[in-house]
C-alpha positions in Angstrom: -81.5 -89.9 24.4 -83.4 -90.9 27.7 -84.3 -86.8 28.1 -85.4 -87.0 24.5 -88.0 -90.0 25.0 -89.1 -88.1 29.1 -89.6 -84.9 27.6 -91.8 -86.1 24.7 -93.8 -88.1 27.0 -94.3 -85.6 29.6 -95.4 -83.6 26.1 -98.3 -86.5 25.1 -99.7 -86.4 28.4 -99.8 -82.4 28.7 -101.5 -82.7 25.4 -104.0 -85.2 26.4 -104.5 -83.3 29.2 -105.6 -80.2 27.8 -107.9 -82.2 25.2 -109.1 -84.2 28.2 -109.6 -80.3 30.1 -111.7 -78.9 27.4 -114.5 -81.8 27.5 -117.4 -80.6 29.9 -119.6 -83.4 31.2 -123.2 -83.9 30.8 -126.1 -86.1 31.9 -128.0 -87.9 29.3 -131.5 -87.6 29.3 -133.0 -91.3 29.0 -136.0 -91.7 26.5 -138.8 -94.2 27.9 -138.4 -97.7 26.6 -139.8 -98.6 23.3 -142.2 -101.7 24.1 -141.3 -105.1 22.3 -145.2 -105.0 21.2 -147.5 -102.7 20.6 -151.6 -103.8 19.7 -152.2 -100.0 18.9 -152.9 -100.4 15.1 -151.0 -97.8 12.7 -152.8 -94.3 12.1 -154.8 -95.4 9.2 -155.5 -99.1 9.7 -157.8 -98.6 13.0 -161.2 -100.1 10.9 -159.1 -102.9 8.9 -161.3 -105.9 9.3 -160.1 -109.4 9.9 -161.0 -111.4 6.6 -161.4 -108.3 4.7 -159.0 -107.4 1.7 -157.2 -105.4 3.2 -156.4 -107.6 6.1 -155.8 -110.1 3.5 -153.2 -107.5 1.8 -151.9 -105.8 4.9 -150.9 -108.6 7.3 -150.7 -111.7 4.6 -149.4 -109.9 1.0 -150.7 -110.6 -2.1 -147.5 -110.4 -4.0 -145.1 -113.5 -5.2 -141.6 -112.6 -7.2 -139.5 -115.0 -9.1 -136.3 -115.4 -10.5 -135.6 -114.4 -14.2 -136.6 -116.4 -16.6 -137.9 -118.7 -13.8 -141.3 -119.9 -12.6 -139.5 -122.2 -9.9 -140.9 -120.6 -6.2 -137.9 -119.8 -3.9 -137.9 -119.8 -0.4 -139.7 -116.4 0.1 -141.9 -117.1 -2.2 -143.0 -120.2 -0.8 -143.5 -118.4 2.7 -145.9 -115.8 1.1 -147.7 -118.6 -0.3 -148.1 -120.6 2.8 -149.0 -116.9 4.8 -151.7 -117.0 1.8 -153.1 -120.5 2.3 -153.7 -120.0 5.9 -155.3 -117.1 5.9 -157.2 -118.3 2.5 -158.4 -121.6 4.8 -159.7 -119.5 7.8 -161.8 -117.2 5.0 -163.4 -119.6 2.5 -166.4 -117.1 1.1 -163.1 -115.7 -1.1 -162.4 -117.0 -4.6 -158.3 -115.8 -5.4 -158.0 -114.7 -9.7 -153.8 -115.4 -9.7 -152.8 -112.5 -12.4 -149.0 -113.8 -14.1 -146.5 -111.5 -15.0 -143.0 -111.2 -16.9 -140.5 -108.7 -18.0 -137.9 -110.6 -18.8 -135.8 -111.0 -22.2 -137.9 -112.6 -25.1 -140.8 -111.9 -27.1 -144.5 -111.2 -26.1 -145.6 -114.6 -26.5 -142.7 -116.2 -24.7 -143.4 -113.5 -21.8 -147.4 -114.6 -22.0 -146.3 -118.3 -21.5 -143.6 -117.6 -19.0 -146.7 -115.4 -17.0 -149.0 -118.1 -17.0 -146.5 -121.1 -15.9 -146.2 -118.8 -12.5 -149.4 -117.8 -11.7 -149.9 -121.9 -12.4 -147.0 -122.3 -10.3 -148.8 -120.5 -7.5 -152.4 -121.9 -7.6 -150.4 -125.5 -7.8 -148.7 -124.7 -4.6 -151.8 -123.0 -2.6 -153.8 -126.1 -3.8 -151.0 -128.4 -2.3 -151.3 -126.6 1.0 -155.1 -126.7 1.0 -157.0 -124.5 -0.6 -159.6 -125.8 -3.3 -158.7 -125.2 -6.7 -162.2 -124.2 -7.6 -161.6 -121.1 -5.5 -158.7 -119.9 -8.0 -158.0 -119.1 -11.5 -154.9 -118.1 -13.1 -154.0 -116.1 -16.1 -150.6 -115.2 -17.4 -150.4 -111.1 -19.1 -146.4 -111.5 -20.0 -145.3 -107.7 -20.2 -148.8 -106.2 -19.6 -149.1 -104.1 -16.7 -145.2 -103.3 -15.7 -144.7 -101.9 -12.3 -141.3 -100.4 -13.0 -140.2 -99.6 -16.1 -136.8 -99.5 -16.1 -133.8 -101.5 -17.8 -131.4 -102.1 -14.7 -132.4 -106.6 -14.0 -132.5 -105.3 -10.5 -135.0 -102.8 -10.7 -136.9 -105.4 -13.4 -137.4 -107.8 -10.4 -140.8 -106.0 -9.6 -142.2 -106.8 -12.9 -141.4 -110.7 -12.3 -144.8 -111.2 -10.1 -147.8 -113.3 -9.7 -150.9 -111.3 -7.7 -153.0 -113.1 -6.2 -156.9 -110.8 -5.9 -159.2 -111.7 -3.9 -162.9 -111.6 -5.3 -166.5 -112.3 -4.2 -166.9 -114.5 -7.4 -165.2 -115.5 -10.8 -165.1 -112.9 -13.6 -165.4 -113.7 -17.2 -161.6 -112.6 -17.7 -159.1 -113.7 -15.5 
């Protein structure tokens, strides 16, 4: 029994040995480090002025999402808006038109009102964190405008939106 147990061990290592034999050995090359930080701007973005629109929609966002069936602002949504009221303080010359949105289950006028509750929603909050409520108007579109049209609730998500556009002055319709 003893040979049995010496012979198939002395068979494990000759096998690990010849595996082990038929690796070859190679340095790695080592690729610079990537810095932490770079203040390069992306190809693309080089002429993106500070307190321009695009800043405003590059480096703040413009877009707010809710729940389903919800105008309640989560957590995320409540950083966006407080990203959007700071840089909104520092740039006063722009007026913000809040444009509601819903796709959720329910009929168009239900989706209107539903719309308009969270672009209210959001121009209550930015006024709370400072900016003037004469600078902003909202208007709720219900299923108007859908970014996805799909019928997965996951992929709906993107429909379920307040956008909040930055203009010079007010328009006639919000």
């Amino acid at each position: 029994m003893t040979l049995f147990f010496g012979m198939r061990r002395r068979l494990f290592a000759a096998l690990a040995f010849a595996l082990l034999a038929g690796c070859t050995s190679t340095t790695a090359t080592l690729e610079p480090p990537v810095p932490d930080v770079t203040n390069a701007p992306a190809a693309g973005f080089a002429n993106v002025q500070p307190g321009s629109e695009e800043d405003f929609i590059l480096n703040v966002g413009r877009r707010t999402y809710f729940a389903q069936g919800s105008a309640e602002l989560d957590q995320t949504a409540r950083v966006t808006l407080d990203n959007q009221a700071a840089w909104l303080q520092k740039h006063p010359q722009w007026l913000v038109k809040l444009q509601g949105f819903a796709d959720d289950p329910g009929g168009d006028a239900a989706m209107v009102e539903l719309s308009r509750r969270r672009a209210e929603a959001v121009m209550n909050y930015l006024a709370a964190a400072g900016v003037a409520r004469d600078r902003m108007w909202a208007k709720g579109y219900g299923k108007e405008r859908v970014v996805r049209d799909c019928a997965d609730t996951a992929c709906k998500v993107q429909n379920r939106r307040v956008i909040s556009n930055l203009r010079e002055e007010k328009d006639g319709a919000a």
